[in-house]
N, C-alpha and C positions, 0 to 999 in steps of 0.2 A: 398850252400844249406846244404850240410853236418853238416857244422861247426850249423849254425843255429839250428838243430834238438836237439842238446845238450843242448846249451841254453836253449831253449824253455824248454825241459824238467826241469832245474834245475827250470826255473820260475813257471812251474807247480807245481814242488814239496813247492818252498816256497810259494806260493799263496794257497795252499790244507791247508799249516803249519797251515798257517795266519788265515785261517775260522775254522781249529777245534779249534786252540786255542781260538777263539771269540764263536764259541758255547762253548768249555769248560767253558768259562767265566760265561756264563750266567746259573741264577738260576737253583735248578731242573726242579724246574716244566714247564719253559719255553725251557731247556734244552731237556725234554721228547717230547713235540711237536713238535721243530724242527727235532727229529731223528725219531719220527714217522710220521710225515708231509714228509719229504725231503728226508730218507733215508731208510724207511717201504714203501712210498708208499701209505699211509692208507688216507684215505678222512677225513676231520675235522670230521666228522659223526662217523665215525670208532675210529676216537680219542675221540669222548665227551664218546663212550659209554665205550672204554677201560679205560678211567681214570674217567668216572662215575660223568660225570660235566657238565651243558651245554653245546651248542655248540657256543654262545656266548663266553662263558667265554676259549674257544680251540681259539678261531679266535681271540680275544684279546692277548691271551698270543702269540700267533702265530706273531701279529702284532708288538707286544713288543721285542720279539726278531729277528724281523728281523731288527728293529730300532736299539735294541741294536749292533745289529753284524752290520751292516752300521755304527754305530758311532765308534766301535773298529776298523772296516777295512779301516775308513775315512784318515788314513795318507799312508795304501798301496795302494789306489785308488785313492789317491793325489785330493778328492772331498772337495767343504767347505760343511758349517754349511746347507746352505739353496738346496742342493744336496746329496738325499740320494744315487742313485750310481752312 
């Protein structure tokens, strides 16, 4: 059990890697919703009104980059094409 605690951490740390660098990846503006969706907290509502945009157009890009980050984390989560996680 011991030995295992470490592992798991080191897997933690490269799976953390693997999703900033897949939000890094992706555009600004898709970039901004994800870190205020996922890591502010803030409801799509709180987002259309912070960046002054429908709330359509917050839950699309929302929707886009979670596809996108599915499709960059798609070889560390060993999923195909027709399975986003």
């Amino acid at each position: 059990m011991g030995q295992e605690q470490p592992e798991r951490r080191v897997q933690q740390r490269e799976w953390r890697t693997e999703m900033l660098d897949a939000i890094d990846a992706l555009g600004e503006k898709h970039r901004v919703v994800v870190v205020l969706r996922y890591y502010a907290g803030m409801s799509n509502e709180e987002i259309a009104e912070t960046m002054n945009c429908p709330i359509g157009t917050v839950r699309s890009r929302i929707f886009r980059a979670r596809e996108a980050i599915a499709e960059e984390l798609r070889p560390v989560l060993s999923t195909t094409k027709d399975k986003r996680w």
